[in-house]
N, C-alpha and C positions, 0 to 999 in steps of 0.2 A: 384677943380678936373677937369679934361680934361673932355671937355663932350662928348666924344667918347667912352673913360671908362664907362658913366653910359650908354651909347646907344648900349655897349655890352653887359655890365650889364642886361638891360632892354629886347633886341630881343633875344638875351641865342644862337643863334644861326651864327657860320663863316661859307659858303661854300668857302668849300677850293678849287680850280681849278689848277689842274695840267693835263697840256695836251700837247701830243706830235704834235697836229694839233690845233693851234685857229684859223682858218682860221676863224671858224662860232663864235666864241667864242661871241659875241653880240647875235646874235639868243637864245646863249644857257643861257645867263646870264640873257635876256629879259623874257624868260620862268619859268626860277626859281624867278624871281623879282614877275610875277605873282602869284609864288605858293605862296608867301608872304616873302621870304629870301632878305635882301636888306643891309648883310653885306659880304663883298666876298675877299679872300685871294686870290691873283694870284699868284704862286710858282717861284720861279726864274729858276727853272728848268725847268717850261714851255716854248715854242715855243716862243720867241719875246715876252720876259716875261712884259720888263719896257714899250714896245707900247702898248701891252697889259694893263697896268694900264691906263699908260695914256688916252686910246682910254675908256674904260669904265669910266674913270670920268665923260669924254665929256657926253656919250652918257646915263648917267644913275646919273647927278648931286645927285640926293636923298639916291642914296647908298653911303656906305661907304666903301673904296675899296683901299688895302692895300696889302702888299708884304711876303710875307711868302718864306720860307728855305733861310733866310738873312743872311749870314754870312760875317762878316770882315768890316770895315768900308766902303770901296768902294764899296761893296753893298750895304752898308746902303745909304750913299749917293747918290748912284745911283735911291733905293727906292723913295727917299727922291724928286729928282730932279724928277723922275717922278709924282711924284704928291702923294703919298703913306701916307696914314693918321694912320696907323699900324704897324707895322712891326713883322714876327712872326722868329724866329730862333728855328732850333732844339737842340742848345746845349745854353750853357749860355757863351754867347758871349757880354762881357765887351764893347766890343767895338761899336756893334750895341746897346747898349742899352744908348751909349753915345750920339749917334749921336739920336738917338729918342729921347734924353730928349733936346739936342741942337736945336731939330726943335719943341721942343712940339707935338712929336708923339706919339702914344701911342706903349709902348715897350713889348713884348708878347715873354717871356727868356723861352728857353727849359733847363728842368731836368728830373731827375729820382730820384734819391737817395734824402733820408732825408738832405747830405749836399749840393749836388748841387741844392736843392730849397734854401735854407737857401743862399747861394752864389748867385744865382740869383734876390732874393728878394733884399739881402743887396745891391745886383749892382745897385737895382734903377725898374728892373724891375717891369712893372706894374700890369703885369697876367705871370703867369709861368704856361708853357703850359708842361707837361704831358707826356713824350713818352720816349718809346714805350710803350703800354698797353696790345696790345694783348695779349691774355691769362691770364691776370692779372685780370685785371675787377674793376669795382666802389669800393670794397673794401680795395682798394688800398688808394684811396681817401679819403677815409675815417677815416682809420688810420694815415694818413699824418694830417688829421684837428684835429687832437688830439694835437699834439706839436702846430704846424702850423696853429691856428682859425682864423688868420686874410690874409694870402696868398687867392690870389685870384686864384685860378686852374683851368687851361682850355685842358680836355683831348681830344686827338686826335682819334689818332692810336688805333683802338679796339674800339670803338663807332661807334656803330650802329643809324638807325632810331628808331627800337624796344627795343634797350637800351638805350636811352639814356636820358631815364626819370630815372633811375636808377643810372645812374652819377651825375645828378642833386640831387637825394634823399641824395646821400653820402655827397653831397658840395661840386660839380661843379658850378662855377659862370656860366661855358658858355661851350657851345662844339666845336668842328671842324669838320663837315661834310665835308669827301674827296671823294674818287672813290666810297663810297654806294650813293653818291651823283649824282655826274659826274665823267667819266672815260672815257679813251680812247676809250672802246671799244662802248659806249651812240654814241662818233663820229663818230667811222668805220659807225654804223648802223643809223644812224642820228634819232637818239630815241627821239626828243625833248618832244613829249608827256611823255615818261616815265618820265624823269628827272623834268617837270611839276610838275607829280604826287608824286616823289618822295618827293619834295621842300611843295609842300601841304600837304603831309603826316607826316612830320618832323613838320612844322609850327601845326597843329593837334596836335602835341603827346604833344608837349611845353607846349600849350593850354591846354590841359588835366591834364596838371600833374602839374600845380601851384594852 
């Protein structure tokens, strides 16, 4: 098994970073590495998304730091080329999850529905990540591990800090902390303390609830 698989496994927790400005984006990845988070999605959608990985492997060797909303090969590649040890898609995309098994990355295939997990899984992927949740909730989860006992589920979208011991209760292997994380507006106001605390509060509740 990939040992990045059992190092997601094991810390239960991705901060997801999507931002319209990383200008600071070390500063802010330095602070949450403190609160104890030390595996981090950078979105393709963000700001200079593949310098952005790059520049965090440099500067933070011990994390593990990987590319999320990948779609289509040439993204994956691109992921890939930037040094990207994860890769997350929100839909179940064949194609990145080819290229993730061609690099020995580890592949994280978006679903919803009972068949698009079963389609993802079959692709190869390695976590099938969950989305959209909101308003839906852990028990969604839950009855998906009823057919599904051996898929590994990683929910996003609709996970909270204060829930998301409760996704874990249903059989979540692992979450995606995003904007209750880090968000645009943490950089308008250069909130580094919050997002500190936020990464300490999260690492806390994990701690609590095993």
């Amino acid at each position: 098994m990939n040992p990045n698989i059992n190092r997601i496994l094991k810390e239960k927790i991705i901060g997801i970073i999507r931002l319209k400005d990383t200008s600071r984006i070390v500063e802010y990845v330095e602070r949450m590495v403190s609160g104890g988070i030390t595996i981090f999605e950078v979105t393709l959608n963000s700001q200079n998304a593949f310098e952005c990985i790059e520049l965090l492997i440099q500067k933070f060797p011990q994390c593990l730091i990987g590319a999320g909303t990948v779609i289509g090969r040439k993204a994956a590649e691109s992921a890939i080329t930037a040094g990207a040890k994860f890769m997350v898609s929100p839909i179940n995309d064949g194609k990145m999850i080819t290229v993730a098994r061609e690099h020995a990355v580890v592949s994280i295939g978006g679903a919803f529905s009972p068949t698009e997990v079963w389609e993802a899984h079959t692709n190869g992927a390695d976590f099938i990540k969950l989305f959209p949740l909101t308003g839906i909730g852990p028990n969604y989860i839950k009855a998906l591990r009823g057919p599904f006992p051996d898929i590994r589920f990683i929910p996003t979208n609709g996970v909270t800090i204060e829930n998301m011991n409760d996704f874990f209760k249903a059989g979540a292997s692992a979450v995606g902390l995003g904007s209750v994380l880090i968000n645009d507006d943490d950089v308008a106001h250069t909130r580094f303390d919050e997002v500190e605390m936020r990464a300490r509060k999260a690492i806390a509740s994990v701690a609590a609830g095993l």
